[in-house]
C-alpha positions in Angstrom: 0.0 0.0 0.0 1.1 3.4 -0.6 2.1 6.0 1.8 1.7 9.6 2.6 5.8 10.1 1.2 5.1 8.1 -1.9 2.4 10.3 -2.4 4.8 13.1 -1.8 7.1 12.0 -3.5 5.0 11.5 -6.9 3.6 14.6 -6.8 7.1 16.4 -6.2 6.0 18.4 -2.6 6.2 18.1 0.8 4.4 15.0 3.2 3.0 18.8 5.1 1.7 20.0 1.7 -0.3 16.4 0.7 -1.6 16.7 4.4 -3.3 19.9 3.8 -4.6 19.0 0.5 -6.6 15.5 2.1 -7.6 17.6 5.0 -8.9 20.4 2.5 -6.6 23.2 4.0 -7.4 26.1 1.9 -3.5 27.3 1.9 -2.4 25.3 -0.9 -2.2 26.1 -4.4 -4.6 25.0 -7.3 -1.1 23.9 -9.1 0.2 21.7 -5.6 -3.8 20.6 -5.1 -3.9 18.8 -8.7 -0.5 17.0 -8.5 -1.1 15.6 -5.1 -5.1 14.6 -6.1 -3.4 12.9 -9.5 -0.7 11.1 -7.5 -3.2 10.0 -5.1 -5.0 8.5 -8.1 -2.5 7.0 -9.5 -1.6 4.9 -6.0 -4.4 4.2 -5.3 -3.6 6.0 -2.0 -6.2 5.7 1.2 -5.1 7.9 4.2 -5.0 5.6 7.8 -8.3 5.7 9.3 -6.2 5.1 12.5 -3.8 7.6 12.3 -6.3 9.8 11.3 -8.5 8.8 14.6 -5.5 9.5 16.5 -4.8 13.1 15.4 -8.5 14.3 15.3 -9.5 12.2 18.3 -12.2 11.0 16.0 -13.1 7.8 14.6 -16.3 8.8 12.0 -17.5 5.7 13.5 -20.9 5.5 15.5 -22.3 2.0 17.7 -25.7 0.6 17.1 -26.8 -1.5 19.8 -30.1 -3.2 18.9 -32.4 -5.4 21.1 -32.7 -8.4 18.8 -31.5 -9.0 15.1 -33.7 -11.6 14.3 -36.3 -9.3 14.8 -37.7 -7.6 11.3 -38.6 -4.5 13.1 -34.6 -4.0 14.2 -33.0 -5.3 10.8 -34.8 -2.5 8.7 -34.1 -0.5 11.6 -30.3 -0.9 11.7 -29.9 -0.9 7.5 -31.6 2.6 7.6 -29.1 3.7 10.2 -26.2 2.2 8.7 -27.6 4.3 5.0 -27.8 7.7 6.8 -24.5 7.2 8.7 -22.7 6.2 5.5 -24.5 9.8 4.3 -22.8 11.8 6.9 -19.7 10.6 6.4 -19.8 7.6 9.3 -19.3 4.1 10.0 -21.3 1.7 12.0 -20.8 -1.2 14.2 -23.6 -3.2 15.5 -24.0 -5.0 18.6 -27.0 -7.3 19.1 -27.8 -7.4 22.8 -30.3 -10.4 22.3 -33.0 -9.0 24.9 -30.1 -9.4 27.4 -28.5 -6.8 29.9 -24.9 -8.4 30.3 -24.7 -8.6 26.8 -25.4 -5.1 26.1 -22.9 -4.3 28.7 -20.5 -6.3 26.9 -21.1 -4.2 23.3 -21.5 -0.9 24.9 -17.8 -1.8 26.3 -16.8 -2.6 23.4 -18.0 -0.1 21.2 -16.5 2.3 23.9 -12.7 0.7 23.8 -12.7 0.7 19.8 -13.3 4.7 20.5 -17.1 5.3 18.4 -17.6 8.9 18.4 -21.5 7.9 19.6 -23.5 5.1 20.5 -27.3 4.8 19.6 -28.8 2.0 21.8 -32.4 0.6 21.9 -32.0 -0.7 25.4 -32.7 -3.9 26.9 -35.2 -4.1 29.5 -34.5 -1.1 32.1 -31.0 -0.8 30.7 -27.7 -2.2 32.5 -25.2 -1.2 34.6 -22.6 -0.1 31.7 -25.0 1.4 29.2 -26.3 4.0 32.0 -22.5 5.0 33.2 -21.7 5.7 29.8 -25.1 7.4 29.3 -24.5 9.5 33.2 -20.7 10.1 32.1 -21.5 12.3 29.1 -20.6 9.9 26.2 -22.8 11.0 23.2 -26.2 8.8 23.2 -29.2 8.5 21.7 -32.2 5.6 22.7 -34.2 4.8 19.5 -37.2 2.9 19.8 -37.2 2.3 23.6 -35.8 4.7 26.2 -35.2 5.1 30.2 -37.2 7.9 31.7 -34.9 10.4 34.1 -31.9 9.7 32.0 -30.5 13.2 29.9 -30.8 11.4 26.9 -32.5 12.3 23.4 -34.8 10.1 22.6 -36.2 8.8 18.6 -39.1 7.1 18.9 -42.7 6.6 18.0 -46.3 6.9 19.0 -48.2 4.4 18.6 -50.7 5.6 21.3 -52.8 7.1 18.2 -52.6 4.1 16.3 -54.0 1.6 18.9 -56.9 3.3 19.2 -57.5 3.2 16.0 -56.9 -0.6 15.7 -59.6 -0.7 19.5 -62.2 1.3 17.0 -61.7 -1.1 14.0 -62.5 -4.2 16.6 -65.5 -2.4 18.0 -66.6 -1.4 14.6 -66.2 -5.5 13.2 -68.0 -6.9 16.7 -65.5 -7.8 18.6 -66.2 -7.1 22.5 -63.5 -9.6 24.4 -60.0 -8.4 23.4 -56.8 -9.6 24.8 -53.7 -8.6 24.5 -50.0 -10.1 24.7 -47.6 -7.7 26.2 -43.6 -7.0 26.3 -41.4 -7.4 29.2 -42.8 -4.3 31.4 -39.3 -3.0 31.9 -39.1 -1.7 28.8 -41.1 1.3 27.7 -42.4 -0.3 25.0 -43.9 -3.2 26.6 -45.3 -1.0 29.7 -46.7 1.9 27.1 -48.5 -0.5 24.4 -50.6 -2.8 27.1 -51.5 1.0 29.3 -52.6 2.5 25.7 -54.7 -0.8 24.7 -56.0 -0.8 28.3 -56.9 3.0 27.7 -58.3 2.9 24.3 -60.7 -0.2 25.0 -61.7 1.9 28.4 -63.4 5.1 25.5 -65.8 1.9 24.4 -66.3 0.7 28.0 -64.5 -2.4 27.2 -63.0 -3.9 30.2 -59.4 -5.4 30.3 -59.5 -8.5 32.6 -56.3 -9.4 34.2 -56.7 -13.3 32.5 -56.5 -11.2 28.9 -52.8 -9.3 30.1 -50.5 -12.2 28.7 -47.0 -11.5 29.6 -44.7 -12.4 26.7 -40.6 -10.9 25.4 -41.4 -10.0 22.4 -39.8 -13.3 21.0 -42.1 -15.9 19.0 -42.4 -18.8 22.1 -43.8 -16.4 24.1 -46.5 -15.5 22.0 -47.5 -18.9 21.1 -47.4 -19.8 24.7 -49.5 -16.6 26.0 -52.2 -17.5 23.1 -52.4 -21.1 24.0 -53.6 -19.8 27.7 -55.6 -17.6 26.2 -57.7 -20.6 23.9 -57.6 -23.0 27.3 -59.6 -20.1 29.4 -63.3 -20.9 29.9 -64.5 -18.0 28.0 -61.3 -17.3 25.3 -60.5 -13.8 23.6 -62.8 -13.1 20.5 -59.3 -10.6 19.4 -55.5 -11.0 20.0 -53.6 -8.3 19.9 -49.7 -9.1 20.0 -47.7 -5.6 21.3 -44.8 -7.4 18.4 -44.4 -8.9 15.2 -42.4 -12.3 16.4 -45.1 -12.6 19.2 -47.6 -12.4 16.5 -46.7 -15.1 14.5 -46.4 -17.5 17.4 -49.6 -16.7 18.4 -50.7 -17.5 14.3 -48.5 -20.9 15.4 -50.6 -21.6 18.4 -54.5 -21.3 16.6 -53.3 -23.2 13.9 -51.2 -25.8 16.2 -55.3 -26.4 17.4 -56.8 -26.9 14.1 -58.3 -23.3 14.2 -58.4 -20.1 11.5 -57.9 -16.8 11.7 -60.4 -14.9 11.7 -62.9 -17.3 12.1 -61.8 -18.8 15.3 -59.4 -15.7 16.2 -58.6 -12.7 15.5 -55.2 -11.5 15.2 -53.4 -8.0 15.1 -49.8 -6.9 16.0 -47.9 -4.0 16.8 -45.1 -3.5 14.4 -46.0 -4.0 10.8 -43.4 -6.4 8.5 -43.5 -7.3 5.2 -44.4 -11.2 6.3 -47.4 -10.2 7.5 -48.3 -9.5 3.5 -47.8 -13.3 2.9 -49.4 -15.4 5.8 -53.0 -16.4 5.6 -54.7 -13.9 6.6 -52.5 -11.1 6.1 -52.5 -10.0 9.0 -53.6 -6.4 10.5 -50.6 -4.3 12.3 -49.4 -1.0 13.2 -46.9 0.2 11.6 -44.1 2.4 12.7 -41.8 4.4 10.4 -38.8 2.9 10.8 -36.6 3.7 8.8 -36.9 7.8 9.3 -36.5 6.5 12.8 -33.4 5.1 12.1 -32.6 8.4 9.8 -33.8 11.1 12.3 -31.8 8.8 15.4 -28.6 9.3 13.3 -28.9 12.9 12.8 -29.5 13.8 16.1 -26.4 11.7 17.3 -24.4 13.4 14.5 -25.5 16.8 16.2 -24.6 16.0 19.1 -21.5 14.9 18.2 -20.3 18.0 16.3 -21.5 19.9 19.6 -25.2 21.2 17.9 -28.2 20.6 20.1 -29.6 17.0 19.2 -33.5 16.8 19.2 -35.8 14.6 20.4 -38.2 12.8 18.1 -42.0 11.5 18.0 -43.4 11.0 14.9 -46.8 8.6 14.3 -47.7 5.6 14.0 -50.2 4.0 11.9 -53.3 1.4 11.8 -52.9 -1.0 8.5 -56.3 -3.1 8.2 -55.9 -6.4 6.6 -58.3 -9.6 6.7 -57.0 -11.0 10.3 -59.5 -9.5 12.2 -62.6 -10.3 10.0 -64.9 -8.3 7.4 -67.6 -5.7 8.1 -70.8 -8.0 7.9 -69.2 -11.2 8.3 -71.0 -13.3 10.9 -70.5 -12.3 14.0 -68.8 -8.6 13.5 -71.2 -5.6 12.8 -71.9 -4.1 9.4 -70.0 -0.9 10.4 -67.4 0.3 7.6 -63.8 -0.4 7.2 -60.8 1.9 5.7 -58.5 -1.3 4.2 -55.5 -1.8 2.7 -54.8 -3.6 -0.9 -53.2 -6.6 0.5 
């Protein structure tokens, strides 16, 4: 591989001079600029990210550190980051905690000692002991999806508060009257928030929430199929089962079929977090979707600006309701004749 000298060399100037012209110095001239920018060419030159780090005390490299990979929801999630970090000039490295607090330790350590200029983390459960030192010590953070209250941290996330009522009013409007719901681990924000706004919204139609519909799941696809298999052994089961993720929805899809049952006929099923699966199985099946990837787009910006020392935002933006046949058709037997906004698929 080339070097700075060989590069100096070539283009007859000083190792100072090519220095100023990769860094963009303004103090060179137009003459110097085009024989250092041809000899680089000609090289194939490609300055040492290290060395560079070193001088600058900047890596252009930011850590991701997502809840679960096999998830859908935090795949799309991390490629969007990784396409606006590559935008601003960065580099990411991803960590997948696996829903577990030691191993988000262990990549937030990490991630530290390989010196990231910022860490973006969707936090496991309450968080863990490593993740809120670095958060309390200063390091440049945002939470993106899920976040600790009380910590000085910006936050990108969604509402799906909106949404969930609308998905409560497309049940009432179909018939359905007993509605259960599987939640997420309530140490996270996200599992807490989705079952308190389900509670809430079915609470505007008088609906009550019985403790033996709260099924407590982790957002992973056993749990789901486990929750919904309690939920079809109860005297009186659920009419509706409403799955606060996408992986908890599809086990609960496992557990109705696993019985010999349909959706909708038996069942019906919606989820919180929309994927492009839920397009293909049979039903398609009715979610809320979340705008991921500007999630992912507006969580990178605001660590970029708070990296280059510019106030970095907090962001909310809307979720949405996307009605497909899992839940039943307006004047099927057994749902009211009320009308239905749907989707194509």
């Amino acid at each position: 591989m080339a070097s700075i000298k060989d590069v100096a060399a070539e283009a007859g100037v000083s190792v100072a001079t090519v220095s100023r012209v990769l860094n963009d110095h303004p103090s060179v001239s137009d003459d110097a600029r085009t024989r250092v920018l041809a000899a680089v060419e000609a090289l194939g030159y490609r300055p040492n990210a290290v060395a560079r780090s070193l001088r600058t005390d900047q890596t252009r490299t930011l850590g991701l550190v997502i809840s679960d990979v096999l998830n859908p929801y935090f795949t799309e999630l991390a490629r969007s980051v990784e396409e606006e970090a590559r935008a601003l000039g960065y580099s990411v490295i991803i960590g997948n905690a696996d829903e577990r607090p030691e191993l988000q330790d262990h990549h937030v350590r990490t991630l530290l000692d390989r010196r990231i200029d910022g860490l973006l983390v969707s936090p496991t459960d309450g968080g863990s002991p490593g993740m809120l030192d670095a958060a309390r010590a200063g390091t440049p953070m945002v939470f993106v999806d899920r976040w600790i209250p009380g910590l000085d941290v910006p936050v990108v996330r969604a509402d799906g508060r909106a949404a969930i009522r609308d998905l409560v009013a497309h049940l009432h409007g179909l018939g359905h009257r007993r509605l259960a719901i599987i939640g997420g681990p309530a140490a996270t924000t996200t599992g807490s928030e989705r079952v308190a706004a389900f509670r809430d919204a079915l609470a505007e139609y008088g609906i009550p929430l019985p403790d033996v519909y709260i099924g407590q799941g982790d957002f992973q696809v056993e749990s789901g199929r486990r929750v919904t298999e309690g939920f079809l052994d109860l005297p009186e089961p659920p009419e509706v089962v409403f799955a606060a993720d996408n992986l908890m929805a599809l086990g609960a899809l496992d557990a109705v079929r696993a019985r010999g049952l349909r959706v909708p006929e038996d069942l019906a099923l919606a989820a919180f977090d929309d994927i492009r699966w839920f397009v293909h199985t049979d039903p398609p099946i009715t979610a809320i979707a979340q705008p991921t990837g500007e999630l992912g787009r507006a969580a990178v910006r605001a660590l970029v600006d708070q990296i280059e020392g510019r106030p970095p935002p907090s962001v909310t933006l809307p979720a949405r309701l996307v009605v497909r046949r899992s839940c039943g058709e307006p004047g099927e037997p057994g749902t009211s004749s009320s009308p239905v906004r749907r989707s194509q698929s």
